[in-house]
TORPA-701035 format. One record per residue (C-alpha): residue number from 1; residue in three letters; x, y, z. Coordinates in nm, 2 decimals, decimal comma. Each point is the difference from the previous one (the first is absolute). Layout:
<pts>
<pt><vexlum>NUM</vexlum><guse>ALA</guse><X>X</X><Y>Y</Y><Z>Z</Z></pt>
...
</pts>
This chain:
<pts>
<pt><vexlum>1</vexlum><guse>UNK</guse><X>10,88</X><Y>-4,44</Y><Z>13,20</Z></pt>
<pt><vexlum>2</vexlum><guse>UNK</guse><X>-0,05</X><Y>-0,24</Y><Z>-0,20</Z></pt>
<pt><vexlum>3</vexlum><guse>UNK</guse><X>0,04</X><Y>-0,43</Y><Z>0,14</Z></pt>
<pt><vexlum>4</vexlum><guse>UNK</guse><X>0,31</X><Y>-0,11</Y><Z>-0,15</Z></pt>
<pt><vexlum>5</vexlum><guse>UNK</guse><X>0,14</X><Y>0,32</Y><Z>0,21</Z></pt>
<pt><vexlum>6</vexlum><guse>UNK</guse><X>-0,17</X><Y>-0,10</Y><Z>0,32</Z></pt>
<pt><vexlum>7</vexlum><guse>UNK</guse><X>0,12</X><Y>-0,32</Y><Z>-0,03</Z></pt>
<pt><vexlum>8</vexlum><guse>UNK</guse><X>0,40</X><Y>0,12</Y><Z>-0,06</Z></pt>
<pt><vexlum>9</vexlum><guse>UNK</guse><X>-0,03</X><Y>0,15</Y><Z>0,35</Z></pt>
<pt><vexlum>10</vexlum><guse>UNK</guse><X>-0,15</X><Y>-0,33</Y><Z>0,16</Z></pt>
<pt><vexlum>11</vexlum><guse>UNK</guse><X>-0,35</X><Y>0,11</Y><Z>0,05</Z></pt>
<pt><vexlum>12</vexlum><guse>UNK</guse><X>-0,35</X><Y>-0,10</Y><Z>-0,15</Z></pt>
<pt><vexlum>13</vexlum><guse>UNK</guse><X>-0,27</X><Y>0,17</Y><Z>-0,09</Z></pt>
<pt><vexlum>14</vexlum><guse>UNK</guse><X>-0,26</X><Y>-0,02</Y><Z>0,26</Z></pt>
<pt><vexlum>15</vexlum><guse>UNK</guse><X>-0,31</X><Y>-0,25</Y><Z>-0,14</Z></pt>
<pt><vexlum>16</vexlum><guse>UNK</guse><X>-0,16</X><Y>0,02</Y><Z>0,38</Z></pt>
<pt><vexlum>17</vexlum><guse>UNK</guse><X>0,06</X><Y>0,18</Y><Z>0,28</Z></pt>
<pt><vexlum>18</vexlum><guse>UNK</guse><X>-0,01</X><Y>-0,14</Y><Z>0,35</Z></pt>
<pt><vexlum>19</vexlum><guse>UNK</guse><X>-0,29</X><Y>0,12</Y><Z>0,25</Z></pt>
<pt><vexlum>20</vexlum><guse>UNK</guse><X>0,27</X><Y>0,19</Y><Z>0,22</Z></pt>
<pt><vexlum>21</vexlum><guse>UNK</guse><X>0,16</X><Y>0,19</Y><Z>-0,25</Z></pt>
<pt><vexlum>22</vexlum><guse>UNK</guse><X>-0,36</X><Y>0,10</Y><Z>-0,20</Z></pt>
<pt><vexlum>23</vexlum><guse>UNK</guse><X>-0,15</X><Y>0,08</Y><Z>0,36</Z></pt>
<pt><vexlum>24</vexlum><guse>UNK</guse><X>0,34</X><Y>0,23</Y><Z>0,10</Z></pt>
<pt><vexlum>25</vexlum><guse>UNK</guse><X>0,06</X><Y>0,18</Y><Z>-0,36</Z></pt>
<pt><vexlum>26</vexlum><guse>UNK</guse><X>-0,26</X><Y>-0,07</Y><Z>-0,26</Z></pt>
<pt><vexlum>27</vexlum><guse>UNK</guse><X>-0,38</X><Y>-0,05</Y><Z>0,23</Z></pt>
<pt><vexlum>28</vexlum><guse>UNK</guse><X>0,03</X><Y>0,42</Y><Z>0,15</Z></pt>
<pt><vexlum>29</vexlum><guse>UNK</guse><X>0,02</X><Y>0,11</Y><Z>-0,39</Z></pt>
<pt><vexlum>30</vexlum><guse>UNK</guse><X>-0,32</X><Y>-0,18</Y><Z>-0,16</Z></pt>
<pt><vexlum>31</vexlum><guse>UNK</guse><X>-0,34</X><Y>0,14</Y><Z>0,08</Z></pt>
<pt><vexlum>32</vexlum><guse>UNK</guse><X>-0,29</X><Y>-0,26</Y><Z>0,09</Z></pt>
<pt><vexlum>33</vexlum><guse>UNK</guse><X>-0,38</X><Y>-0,04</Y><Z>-0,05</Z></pt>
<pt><vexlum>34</vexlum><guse>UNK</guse><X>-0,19</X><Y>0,29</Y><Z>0,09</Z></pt>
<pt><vexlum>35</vexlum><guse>UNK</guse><X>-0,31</X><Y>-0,15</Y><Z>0,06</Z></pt>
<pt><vexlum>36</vexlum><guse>UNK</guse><X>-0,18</X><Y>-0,41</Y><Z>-0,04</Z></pt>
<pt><vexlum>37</vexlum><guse>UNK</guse><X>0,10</X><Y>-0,33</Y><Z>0,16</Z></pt>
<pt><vexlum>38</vexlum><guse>UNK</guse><X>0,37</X><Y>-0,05</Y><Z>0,04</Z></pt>
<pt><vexlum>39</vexlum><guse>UNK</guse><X>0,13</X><Y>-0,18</Y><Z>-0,27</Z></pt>
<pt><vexlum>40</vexlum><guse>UNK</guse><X>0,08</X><Y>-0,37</Y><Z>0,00</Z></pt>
<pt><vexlum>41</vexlum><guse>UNK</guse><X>0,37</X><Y>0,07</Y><Z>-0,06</Z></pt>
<pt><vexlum>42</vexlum><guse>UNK</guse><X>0,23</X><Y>0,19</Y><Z>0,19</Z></pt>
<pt><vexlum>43</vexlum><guse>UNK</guse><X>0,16</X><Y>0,31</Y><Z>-0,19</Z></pt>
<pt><vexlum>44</vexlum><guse>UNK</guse><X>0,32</X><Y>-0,22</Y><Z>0,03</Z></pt>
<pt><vexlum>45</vexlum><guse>UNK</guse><X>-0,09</X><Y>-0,31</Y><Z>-0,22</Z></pt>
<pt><vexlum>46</vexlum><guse>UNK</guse><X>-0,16</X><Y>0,26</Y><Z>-0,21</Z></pt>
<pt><vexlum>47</vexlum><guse>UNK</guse><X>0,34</X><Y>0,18</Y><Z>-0,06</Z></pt>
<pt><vexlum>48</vexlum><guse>UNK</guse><X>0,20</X><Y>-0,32</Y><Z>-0,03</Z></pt>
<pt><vexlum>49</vexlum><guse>UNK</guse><X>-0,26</X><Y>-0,10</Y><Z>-0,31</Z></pt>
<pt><vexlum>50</vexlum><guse>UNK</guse><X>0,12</X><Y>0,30</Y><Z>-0,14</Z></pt>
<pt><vexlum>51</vexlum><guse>UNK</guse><X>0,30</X><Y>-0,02</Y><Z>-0,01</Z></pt>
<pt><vexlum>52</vexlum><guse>UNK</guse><X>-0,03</X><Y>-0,37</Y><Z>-0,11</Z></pt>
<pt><vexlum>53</vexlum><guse>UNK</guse><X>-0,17</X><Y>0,19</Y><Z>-0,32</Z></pt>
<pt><vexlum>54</vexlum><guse>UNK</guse><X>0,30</X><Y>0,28</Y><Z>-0,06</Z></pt>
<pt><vexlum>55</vexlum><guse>UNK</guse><X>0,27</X><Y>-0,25</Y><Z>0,08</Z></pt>
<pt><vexlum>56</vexlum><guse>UNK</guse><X>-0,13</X><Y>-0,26</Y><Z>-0,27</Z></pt>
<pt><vexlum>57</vexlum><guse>UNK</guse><X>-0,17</X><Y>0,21</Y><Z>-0,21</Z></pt>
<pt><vexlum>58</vexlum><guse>UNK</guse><X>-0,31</X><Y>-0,24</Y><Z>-0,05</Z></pt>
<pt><vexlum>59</vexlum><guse>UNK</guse><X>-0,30</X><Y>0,18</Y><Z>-0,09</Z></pt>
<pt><vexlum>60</vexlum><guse>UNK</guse><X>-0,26</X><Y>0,08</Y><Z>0,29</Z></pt>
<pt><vexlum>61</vexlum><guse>UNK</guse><X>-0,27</X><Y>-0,30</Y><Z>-0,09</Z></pt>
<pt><vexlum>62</vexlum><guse>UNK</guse><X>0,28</X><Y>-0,24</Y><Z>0,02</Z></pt>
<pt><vexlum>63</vexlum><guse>UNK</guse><X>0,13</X><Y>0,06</Y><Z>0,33</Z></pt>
<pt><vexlum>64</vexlum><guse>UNK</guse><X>-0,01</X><Y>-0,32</Y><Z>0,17</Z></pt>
<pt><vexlum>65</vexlum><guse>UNK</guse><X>-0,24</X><Y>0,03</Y><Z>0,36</Z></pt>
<pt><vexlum>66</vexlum><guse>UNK</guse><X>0,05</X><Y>-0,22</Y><Z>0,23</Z></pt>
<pt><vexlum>67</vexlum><guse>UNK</guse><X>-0,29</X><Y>-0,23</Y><Z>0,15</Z></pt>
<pt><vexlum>68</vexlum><guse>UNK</guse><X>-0,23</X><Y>0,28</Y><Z>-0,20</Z></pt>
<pt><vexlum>69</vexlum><guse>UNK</guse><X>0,06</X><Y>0,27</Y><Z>0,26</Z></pt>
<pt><vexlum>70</vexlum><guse>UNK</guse><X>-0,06</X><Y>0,29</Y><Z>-0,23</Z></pt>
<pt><vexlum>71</vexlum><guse>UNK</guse><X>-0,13</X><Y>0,05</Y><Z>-0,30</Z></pt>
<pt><vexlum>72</vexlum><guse>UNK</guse><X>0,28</X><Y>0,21</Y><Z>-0,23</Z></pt>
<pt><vexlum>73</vexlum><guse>UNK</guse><X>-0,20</X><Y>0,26</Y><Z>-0,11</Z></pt>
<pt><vexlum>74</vexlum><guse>UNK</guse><X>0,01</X><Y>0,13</Y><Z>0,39</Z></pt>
<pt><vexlum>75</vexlum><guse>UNK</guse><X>0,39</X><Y>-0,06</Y><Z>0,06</Z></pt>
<pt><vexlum>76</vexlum><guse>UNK</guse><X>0,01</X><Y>0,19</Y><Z>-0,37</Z></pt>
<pt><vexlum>77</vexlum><guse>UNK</guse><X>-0,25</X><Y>0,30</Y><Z>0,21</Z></pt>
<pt><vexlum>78</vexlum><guse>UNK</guse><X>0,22</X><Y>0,03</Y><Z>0,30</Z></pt>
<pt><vexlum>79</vexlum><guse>UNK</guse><X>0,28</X><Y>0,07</Y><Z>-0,21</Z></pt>
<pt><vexlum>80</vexlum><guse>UNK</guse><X>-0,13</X><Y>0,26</Y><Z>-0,23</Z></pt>
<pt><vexlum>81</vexlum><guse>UNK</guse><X>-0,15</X><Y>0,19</Y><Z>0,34</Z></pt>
<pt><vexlum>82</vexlum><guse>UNK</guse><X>0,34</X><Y>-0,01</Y><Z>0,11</Z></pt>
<pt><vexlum>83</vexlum><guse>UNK</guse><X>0,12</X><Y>0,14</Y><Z>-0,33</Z></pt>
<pt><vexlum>84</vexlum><guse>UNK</guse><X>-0,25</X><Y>0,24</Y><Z>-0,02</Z></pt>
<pt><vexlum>85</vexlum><guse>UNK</guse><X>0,00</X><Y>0,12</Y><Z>0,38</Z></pt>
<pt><vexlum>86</vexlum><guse>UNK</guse><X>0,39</X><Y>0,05</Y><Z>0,04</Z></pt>
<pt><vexlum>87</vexlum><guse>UNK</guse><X>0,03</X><Y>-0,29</Y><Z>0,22</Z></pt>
<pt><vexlum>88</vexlum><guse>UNK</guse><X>0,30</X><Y>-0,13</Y><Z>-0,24</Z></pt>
<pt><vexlum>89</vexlum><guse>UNK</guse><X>0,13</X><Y>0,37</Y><Z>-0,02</Z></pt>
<pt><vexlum>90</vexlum><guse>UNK</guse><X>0,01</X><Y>-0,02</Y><Z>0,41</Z></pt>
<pt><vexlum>91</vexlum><guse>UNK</guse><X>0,15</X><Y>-0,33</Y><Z>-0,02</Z></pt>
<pt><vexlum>92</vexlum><guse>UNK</guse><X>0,27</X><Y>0,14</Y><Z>-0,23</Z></pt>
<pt><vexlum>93</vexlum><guse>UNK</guse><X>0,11</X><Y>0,30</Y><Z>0,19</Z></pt>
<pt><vexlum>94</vexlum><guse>UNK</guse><X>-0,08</X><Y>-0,18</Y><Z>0,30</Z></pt>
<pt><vexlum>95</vexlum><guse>UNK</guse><X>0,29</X><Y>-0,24</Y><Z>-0,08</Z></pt>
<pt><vexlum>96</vexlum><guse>UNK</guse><X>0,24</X><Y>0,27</Y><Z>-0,18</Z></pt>
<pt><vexlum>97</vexlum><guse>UNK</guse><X>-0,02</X><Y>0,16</Y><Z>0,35</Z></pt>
<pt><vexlum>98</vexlum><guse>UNK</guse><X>0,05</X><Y>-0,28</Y><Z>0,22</Z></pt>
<pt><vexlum>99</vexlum><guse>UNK</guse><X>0,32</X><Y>-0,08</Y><Z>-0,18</Z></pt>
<pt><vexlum>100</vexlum><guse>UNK</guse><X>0,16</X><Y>0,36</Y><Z>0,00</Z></pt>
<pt><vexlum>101</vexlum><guse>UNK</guse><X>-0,06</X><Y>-0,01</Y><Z>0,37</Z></pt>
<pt><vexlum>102</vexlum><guse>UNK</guse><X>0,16</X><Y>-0,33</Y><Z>0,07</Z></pt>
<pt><vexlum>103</vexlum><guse>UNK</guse><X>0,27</X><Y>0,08</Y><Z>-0,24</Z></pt>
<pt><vexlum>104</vexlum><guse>UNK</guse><X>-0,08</X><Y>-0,26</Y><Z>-0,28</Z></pt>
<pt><vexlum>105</vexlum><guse>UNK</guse><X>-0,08</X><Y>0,20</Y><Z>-0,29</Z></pt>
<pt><vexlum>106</vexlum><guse>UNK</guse><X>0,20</X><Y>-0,14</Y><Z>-0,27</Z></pt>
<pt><vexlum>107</vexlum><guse>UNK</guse><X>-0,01</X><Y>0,26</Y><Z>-0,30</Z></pt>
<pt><vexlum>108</vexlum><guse>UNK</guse><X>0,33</X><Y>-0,10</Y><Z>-0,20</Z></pt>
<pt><vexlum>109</vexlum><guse>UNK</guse><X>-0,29</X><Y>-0,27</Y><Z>-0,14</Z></pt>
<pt><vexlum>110</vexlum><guse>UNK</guse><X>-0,25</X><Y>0,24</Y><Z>-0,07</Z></pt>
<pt><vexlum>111</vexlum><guse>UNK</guse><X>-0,02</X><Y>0,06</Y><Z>-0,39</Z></pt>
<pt><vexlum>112</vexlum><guse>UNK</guse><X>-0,17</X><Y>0,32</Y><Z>-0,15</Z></pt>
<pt><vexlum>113</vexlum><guse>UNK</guse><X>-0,11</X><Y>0,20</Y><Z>-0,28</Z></pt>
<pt><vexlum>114</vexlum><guse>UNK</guse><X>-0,14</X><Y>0,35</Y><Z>-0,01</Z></pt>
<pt><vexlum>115</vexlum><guse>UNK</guse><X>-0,02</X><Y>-0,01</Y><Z>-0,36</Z></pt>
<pt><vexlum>116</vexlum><guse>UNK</guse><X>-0,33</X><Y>-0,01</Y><Z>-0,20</Z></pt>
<pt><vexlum>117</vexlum><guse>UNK</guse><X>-0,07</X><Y>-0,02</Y><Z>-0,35</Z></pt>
<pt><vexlum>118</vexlum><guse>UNK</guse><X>-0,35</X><Y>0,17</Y><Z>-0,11</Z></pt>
<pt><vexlum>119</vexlum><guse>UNK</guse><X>-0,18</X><Y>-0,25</Y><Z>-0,23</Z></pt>
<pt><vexlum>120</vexlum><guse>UNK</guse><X>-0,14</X><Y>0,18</Y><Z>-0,34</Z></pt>
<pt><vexlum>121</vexlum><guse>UNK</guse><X>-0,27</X><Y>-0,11</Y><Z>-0,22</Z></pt>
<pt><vexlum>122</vexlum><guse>UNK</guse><X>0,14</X><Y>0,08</Y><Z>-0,33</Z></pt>
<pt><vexlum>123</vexlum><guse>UNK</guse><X>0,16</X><Y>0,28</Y><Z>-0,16</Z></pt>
<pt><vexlum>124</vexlum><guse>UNK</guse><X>-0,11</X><Y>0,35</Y><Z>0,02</Z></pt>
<pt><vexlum>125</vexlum><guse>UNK</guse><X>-0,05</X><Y>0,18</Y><Z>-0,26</Z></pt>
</pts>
């Protein structure tokens, strides 16, 4: 859904998440460091940086750190990890689920198309 829509039904798009609600829904979804030092950050400030970067859509060596707590390239990491381990496709279905269960699935919103086009190079001859 795109903002303007969000914001017809009173709601916002969430720019940060607050420590109870990432440690309930979001925290069992993402997977951690398997091996080293534990990290400086806690997975939670790591999340809210990125979704600081897909909220404002500034590029990844432009996301403002505070005090110098992390260098981007590493908040940039964790998220392609989570991409690439399913932690987001956990999250996702994670959430789809928990709202079908309580009852707060809201499809009349949900916008979809099962069409696709097949791109060609050039005519064939």
């Amino acid at each position: 859904m795109d903002k303007q829509g969000y914001k017809e039904r009173g709601k916002k798009l969430p720019i940060q998440v607050s420590r109870k609600d990432f440690n309930q829904y979001i925290l069992p979804h993402l997977s951690r460091a398997r091996r080293g030092p534990k990290g400086k950050l806690s997975r939670y400030q790591i999340f809210n940086y990125i979704l600081y970067v897909l909220h404002t859509g500034v590029q990844w060596n432009q996301l403002p750190i505070r005090r110098k707590e992390i260098h981007w390239s590493n908040v940039y990491k964790w998220h392609l990890r989570w991409s690439k381990d399913g932690s987001y496709q956990n999250l996702f279905e994670g959430s789809v689920k928990r709202l079908l269960l309580d009852h707060k699935l809201d499809l009349s919103i949900l916008h979809g198309d099962g069409s696709n086009t097949v791109a060609k190079k050039g005519e064939l001859t």
